[in-house]
N, C-alpha and C positions, 0 to 999 in steps of 0.2 A: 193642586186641583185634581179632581178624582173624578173624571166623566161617566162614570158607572152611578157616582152617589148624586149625579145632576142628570142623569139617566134614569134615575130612579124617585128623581124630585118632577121631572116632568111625567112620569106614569100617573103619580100618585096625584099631580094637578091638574092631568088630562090634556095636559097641552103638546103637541105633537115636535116642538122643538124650542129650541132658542137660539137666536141669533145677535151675537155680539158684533161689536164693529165700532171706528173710533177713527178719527184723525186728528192731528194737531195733541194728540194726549188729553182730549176733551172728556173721557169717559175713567173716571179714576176707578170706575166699579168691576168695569171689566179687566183690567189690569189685576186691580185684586183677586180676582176672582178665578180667573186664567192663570195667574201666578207668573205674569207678564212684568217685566222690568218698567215700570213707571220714569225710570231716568232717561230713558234712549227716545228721543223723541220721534216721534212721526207725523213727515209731512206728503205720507199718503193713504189714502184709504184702505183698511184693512175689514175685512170679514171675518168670520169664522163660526160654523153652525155646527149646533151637535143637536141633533132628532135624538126623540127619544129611542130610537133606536138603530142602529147602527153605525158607523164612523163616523165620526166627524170632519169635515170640510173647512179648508181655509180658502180663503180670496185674497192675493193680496198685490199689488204694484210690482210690475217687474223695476221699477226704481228702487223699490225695498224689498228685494225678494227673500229676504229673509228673516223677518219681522215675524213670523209665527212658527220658525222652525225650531222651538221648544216645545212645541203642543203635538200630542197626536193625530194622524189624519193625515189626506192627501192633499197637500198642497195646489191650490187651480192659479194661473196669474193672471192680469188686465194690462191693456196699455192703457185705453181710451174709454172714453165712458161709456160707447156705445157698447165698445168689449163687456164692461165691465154687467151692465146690466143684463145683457146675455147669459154668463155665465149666473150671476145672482139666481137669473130664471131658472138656470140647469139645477144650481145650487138644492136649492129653496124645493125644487120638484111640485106635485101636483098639491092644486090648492091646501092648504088646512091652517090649522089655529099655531099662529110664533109670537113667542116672548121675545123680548124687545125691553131695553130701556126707555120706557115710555109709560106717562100717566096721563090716562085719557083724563080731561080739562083742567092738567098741569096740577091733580090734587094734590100729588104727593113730589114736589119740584127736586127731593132728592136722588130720587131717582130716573127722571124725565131728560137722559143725554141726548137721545136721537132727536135728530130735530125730523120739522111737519114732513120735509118734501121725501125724506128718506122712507118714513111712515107709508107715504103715498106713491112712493117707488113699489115695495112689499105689497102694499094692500091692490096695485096698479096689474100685478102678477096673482090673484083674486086671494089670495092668502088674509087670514084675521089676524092682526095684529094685537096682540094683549099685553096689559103692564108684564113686566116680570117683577115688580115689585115684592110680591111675595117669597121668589126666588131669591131674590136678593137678599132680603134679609134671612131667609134659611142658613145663607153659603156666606153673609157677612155679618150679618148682628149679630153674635155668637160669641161667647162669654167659655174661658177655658176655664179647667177647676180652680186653678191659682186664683181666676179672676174672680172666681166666685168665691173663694176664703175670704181675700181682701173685702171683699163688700161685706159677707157676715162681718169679720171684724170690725171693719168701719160701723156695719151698723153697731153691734155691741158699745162700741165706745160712745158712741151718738147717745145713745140709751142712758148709758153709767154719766154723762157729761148732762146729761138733764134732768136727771134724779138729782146729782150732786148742787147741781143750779138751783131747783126746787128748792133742798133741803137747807140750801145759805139762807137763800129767802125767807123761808119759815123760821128759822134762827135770829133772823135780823128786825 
């Protein structure tokens, strides 16, 4: 993960930050994408916001206080949920537009992990909530050179395998 090239994804989309977050291992996008150990499971609430400008911020359980300390940034903790929204607030700062794993009327359901109340937690702190759908697929649909030989060759032989097919058939 390279917060500068998702620093430079939210410039160019205008959106003022993104806010990851996940419990129970519910959000496999973030994990990817943070470059987070999908094995280790968690059974508490974690945060972690990068603006498009400046450091980025974790939140996370002092039960697992340790769940984000492979990512850059200052670490904040919570015990309690009252805590916990508190800090979001400090987090988060004055209102503006955050990405979110979220499709407004659940278009695009692969990427729709937050659930409504969390949504309305954010937006409750007057902030606009937006898909990061786009984001996502930036920084995960993404196709390496290897992956893209493979395909030309697959297609090539797809090609040669139906010319060849044609040509029995016109023989037969």
């Amino acid at each position: 993960m390279n917060i500068q090239d998702i620093q430079t994804a939210l410039k160019e989309s205008q959106i003022d930050g993104w806010l990851f977050c996940d419990i129970y291992n519910r959000d496999p996008l973030a994990y990817r994408i943070l470059g987070l150990d999908f094995g280790k499971f968690t059974s508490r609430r974690w945060f972690y916001f990068i603006p498009q400008k400046g450091e980025p911020v974790g939140l996370v359980h002092r039960v697992e206080p340790t769940k984000l300390d492979t990512l850059p940034g200052e670490k904040w903790k919570y015990l309690g949920w009252q805590e916990l929204h508190q800090l979001l607030r400090e987090i988060l700062g004055s209102p503006k537009q955050i990405a979110m794993q979220y499709s407004p009327m659940h278009h695009v359901p692969n990427v729709s992990m937050v659930d409504a109340g969390l949504v309305e937690l954010v937006r409750s702190f007057g902030h606009q909530v937006v898909s990061s759908a786009n984001l996502v697929q930036r920084f995960v649909a993404v196709i390496s050179e290897q992956g893209y030989q493979l395909h030309c060759e697959a297609s090539r032989l797809i090609y040669q395998i139906k010319d060849e097919a044609f040509q029995k058939i016109r023989e037969a």
